[in-house]
N, CA and C atoms as a LAMMPS dump frame, in Angstrom:
ITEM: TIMESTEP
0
ITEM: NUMBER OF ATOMS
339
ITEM: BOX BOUNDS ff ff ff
-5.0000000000000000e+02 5.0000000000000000e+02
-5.0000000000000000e+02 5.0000000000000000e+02
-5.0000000000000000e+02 5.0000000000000000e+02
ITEM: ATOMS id mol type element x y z
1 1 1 N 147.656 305.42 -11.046
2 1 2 C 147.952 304.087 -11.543
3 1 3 C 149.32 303.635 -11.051
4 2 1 N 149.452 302.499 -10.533
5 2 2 C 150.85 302.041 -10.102
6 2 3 C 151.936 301.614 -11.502
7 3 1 N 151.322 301.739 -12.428
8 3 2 C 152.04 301.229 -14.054
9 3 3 C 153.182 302.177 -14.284
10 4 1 N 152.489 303.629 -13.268
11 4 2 C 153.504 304.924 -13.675
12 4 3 C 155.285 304.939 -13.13
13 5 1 N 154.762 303.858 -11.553
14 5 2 C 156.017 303.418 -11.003
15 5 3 C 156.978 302.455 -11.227
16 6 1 N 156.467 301.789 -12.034
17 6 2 C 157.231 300.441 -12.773
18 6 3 C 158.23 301.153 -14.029
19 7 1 N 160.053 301.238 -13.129
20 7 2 C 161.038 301.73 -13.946
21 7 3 C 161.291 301.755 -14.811
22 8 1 N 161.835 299.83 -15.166
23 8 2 C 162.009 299.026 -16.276
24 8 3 C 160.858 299.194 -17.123
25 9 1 N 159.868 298.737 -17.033
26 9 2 C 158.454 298.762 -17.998
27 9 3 C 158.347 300.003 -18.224
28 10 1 N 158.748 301.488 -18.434
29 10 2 C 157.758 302.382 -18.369
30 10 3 C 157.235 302.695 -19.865
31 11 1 N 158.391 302.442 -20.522
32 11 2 C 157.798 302.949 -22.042
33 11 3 C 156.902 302.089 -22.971
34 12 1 N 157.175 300.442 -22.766
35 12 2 C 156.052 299.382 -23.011
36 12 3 C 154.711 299.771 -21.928
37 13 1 N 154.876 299.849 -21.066
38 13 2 C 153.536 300.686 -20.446
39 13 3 C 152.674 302.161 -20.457
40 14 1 N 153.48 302.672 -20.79
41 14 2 C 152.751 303.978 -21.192
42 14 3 C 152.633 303.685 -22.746
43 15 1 N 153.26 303.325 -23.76
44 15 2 C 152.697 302.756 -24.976
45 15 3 C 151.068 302.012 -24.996
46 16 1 N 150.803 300.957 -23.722
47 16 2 C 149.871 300.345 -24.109
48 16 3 C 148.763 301.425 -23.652
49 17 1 N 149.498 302.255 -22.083
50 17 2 C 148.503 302.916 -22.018
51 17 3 C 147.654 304.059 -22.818
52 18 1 N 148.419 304.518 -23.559
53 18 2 C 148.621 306.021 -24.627
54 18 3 C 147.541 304.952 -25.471
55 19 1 N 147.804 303.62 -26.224
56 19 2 C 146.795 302.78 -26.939
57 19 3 C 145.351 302.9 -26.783
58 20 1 N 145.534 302.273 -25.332
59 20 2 C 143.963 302.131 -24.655
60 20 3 C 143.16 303.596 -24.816
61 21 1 N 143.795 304.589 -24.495
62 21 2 C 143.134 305.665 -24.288
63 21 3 C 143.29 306.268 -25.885
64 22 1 N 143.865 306.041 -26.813
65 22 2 C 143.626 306.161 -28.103
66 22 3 C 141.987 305.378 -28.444
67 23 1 N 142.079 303.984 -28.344
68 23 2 C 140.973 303.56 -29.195
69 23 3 C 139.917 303.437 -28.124
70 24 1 N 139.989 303.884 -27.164
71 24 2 C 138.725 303.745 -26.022
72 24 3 C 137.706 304.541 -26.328
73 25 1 N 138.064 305.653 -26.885
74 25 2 C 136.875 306.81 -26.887
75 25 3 C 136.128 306.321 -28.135
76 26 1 N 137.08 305.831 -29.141
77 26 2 C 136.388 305.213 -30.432
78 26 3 C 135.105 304.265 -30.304
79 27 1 N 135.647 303.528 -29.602
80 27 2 C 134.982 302.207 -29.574
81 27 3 C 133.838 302.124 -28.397
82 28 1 N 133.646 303.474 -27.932
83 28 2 C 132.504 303.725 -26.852
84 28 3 C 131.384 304.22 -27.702
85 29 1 N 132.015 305.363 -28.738
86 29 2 C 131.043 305.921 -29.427
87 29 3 C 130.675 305.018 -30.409
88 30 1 N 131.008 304.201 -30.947
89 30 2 C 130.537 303.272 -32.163
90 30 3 C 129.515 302.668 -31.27
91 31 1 N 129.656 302.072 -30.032
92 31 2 C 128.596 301.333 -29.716
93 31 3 C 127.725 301.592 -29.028
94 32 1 N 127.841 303.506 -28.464
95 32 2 C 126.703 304.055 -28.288
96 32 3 C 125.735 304.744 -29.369
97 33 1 N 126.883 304.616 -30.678
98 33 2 C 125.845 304.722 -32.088
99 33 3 C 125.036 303.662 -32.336
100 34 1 N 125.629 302.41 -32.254
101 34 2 C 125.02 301.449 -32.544
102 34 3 C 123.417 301.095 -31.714
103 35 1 N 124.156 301.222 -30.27
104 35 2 C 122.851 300.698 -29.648
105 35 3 C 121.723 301.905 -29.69
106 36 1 N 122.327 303.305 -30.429
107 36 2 C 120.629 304.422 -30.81
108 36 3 C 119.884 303.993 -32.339
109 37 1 N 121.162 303.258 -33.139
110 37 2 C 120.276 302.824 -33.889
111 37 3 C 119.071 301.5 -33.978
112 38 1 N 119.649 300.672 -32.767
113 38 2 C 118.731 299.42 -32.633
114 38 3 C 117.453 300.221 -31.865
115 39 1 N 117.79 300.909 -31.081
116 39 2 C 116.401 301.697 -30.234
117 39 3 C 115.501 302.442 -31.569
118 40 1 N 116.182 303.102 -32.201
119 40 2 C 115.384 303.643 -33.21
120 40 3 C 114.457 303.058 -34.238
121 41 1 N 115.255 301.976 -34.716
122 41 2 C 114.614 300.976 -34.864
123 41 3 C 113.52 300.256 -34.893
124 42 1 N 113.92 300.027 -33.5
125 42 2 C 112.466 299.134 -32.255
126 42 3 C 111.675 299.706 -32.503
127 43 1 N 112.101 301.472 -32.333
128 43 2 C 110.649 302.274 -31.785
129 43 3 C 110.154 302.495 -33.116
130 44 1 N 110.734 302.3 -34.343
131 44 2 C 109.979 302.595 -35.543
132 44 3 C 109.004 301.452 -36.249
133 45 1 N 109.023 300.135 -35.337
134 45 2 C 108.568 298.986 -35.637
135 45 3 C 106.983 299.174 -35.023
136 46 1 N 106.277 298.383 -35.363
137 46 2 C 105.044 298.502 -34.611
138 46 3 C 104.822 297.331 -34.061
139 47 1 N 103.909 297.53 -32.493
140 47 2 C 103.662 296.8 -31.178
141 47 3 C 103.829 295.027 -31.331
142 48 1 N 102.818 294.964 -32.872
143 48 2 C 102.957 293.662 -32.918
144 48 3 C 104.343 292.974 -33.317
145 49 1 N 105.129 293.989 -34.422
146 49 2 C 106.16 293.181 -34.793
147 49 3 C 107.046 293.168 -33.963
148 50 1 N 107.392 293.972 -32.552
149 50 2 C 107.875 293.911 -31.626
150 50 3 C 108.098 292.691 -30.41
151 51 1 N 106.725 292.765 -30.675
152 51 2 C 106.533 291.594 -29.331
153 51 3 C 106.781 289.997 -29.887
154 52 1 N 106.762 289.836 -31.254
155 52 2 C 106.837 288.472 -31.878
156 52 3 C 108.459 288.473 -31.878
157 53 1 N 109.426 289.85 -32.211
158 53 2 C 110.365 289.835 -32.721
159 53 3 C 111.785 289.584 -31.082
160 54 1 N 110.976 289.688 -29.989
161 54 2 C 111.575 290.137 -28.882
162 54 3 C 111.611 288.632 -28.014
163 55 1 N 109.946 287.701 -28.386
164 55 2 C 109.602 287.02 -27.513
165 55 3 C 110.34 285.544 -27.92
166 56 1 N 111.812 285.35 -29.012
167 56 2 C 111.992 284.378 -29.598
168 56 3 C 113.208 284.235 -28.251
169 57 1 N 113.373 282.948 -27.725
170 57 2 C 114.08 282.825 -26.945
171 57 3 C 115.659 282.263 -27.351
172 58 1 N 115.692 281.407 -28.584
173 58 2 C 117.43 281.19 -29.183
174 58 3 C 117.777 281.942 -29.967
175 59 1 N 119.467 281.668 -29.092
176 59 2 C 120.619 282.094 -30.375
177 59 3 C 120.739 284.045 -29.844
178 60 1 N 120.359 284.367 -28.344
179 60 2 C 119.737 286.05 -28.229
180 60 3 C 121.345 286.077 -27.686
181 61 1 N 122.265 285.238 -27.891
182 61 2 C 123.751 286.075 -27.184
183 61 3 C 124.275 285.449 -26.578
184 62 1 N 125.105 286.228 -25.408
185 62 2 C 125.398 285.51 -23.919
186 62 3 C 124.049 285.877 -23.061
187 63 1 N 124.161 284.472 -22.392
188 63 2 C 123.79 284.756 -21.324
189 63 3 C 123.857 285.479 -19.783
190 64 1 N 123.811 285.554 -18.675
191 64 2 C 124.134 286.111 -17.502
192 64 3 C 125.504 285.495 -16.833
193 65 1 N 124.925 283.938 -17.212
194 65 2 C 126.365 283.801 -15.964
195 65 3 C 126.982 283.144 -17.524
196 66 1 N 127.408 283.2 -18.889
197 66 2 C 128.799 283.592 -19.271
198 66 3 C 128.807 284.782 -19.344
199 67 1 N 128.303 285.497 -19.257
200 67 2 C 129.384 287.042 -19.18
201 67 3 C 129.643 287.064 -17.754
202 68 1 N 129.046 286.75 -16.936
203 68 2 C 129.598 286.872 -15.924
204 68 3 C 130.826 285.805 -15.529
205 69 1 N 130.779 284.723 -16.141
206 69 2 C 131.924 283.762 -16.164
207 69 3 C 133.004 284.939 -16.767
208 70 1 N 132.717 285.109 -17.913
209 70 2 C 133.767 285.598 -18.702
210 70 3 C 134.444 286.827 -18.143
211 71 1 N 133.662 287.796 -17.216
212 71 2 C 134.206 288.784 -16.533
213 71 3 C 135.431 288.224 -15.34
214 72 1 N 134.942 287.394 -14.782
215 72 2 C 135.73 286.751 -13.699
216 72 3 C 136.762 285.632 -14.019
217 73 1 N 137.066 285.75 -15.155
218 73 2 C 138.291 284.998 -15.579
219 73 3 C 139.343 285.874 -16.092
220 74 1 N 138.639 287.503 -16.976
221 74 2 C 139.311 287.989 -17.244
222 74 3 C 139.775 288.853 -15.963
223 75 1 N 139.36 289.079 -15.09
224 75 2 C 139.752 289.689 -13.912
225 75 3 C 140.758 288.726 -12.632
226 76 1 N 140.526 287.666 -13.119
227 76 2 C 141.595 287.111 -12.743
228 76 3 C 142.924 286.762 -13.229
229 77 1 N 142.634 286.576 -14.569
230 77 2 C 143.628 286.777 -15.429
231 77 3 C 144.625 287.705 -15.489
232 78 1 N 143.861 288.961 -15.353
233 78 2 C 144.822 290.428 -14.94
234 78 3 C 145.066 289.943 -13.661
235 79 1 N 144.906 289.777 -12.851
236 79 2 C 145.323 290.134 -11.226
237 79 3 C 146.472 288.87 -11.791
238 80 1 N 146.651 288.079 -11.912
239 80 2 C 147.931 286.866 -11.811
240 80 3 C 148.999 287.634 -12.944
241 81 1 N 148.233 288.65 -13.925
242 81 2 C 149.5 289.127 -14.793
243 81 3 C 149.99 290.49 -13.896
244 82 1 N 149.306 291.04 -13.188
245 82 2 C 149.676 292.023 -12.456
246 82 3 C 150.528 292.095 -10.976
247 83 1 N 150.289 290.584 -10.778
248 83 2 C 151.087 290.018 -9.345
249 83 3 C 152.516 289.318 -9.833
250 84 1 N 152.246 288.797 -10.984
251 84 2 C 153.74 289.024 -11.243
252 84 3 C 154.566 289.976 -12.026
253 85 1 N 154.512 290.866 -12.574
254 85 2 C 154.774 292.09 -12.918
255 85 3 C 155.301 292.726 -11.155
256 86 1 N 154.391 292.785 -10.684
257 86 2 C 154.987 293.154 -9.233
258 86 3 C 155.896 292.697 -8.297
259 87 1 N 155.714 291.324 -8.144
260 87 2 C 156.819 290.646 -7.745
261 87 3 C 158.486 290.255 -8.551
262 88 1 N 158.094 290.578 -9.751
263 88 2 C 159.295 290.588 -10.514
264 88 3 C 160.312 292.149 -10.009
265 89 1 N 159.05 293.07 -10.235
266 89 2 C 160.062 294.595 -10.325
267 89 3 C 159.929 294.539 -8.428
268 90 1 N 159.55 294.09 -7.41
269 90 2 C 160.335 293.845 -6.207
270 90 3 C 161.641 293.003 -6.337
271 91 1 N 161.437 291.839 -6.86
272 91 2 C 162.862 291.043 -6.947
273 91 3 C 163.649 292.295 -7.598
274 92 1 N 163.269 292.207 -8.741
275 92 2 C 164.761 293.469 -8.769
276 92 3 C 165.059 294.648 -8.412
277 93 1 N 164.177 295.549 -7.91
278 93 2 C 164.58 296.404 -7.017
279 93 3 C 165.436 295.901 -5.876
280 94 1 N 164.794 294.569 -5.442
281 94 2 C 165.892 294.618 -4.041
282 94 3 C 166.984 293.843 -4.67
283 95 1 N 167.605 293.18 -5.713
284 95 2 C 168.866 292.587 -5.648
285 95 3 C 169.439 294.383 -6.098
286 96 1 N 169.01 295.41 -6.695
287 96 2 C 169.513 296.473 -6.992
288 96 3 C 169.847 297.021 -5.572
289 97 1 N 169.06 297.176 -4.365
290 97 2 C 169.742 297.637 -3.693
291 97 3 C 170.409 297.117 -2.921
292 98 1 N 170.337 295.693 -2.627
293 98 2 C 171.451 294.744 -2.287
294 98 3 C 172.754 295.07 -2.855
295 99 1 N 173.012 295.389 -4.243
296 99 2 C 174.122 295.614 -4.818
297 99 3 C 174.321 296.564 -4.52
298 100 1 N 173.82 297.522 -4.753
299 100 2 C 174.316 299.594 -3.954
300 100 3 C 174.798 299.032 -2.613
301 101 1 N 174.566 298.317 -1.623
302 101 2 C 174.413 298.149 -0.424
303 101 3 C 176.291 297.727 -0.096
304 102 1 N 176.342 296.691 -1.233
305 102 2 C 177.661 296.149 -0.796
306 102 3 C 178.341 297.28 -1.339
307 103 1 N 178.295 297.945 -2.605
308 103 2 C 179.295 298.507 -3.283
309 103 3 C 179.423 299.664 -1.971
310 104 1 N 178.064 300.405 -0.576
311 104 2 C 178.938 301.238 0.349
312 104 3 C 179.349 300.493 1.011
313 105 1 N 179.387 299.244 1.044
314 105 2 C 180.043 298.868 2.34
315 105 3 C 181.619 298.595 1.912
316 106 1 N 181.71 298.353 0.821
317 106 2 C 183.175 298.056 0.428
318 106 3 C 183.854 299.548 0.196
319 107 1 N 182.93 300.625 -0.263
320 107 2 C 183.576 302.319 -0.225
321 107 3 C 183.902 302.206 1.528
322 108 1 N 183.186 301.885 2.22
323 108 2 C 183.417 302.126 4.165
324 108 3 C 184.693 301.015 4.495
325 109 1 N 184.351 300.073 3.599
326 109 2 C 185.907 299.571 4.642
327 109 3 C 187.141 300.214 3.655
328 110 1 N 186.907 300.566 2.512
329 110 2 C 188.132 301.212 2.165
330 110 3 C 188.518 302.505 2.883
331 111 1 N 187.861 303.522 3.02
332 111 2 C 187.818 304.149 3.968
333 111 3 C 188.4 304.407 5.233
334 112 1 N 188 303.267 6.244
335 112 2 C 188.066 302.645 7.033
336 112 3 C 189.428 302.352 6.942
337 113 1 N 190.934 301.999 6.065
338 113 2 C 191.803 301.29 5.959
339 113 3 C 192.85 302.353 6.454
């Protein structure tokens, strides 16, 4: 992960990351519980109440293209929060070594005297 190289940020970033990977495992298993209990369910229903209960067409969710809208906004969303996060810790890396830069050049002309 490049999050590990970001100086300034590291402890707000490994915080969120230490987060994510806290409630990730949670929230996988709840909804791979969930979706064995809707299967169980189904399969405990019989053929007819199935097919009446399956074949109702409103109100069943998202559809294809909003989740797929919704994927591609949030993925853009990250990439514009992640391009500047990057371009910020370049700006300051280089005025940092701009500054190291003068402070040898002013050790060399003292030096130099």
């Amino acid at each position: 992960f490049f999050f590990w190289s970001i100086g300034t940020r590291t402890a707000a970033l490994s915080y969120r990351f230490a987060s994510v990977t806290t409630y990730l495992p949670k929230m996988i298993a709840s909804l791979l519980t969930r979706q064995r209990q809707q299967f169980s369910t189904r399969m405990a229903m019989p053929m007819r109440q199935m097919s009446t209960s399956s074949s109702s067409s409103g109100g069943g969710g998202a559809g294809l293209f909003q989740r797929l809208s919704s994927f591609l906004v949030g993925a853009g969303l990250s990439a514009l929060v992640s391009q500047y996060y990057i371009f910020e810790e370049l700006r300051v890396g280089n005025m940092e070594i701009l500054r190291k830069q003068r402070e040898i050049e002013s050790r060399l002309t003292q030096l130099e005297k």
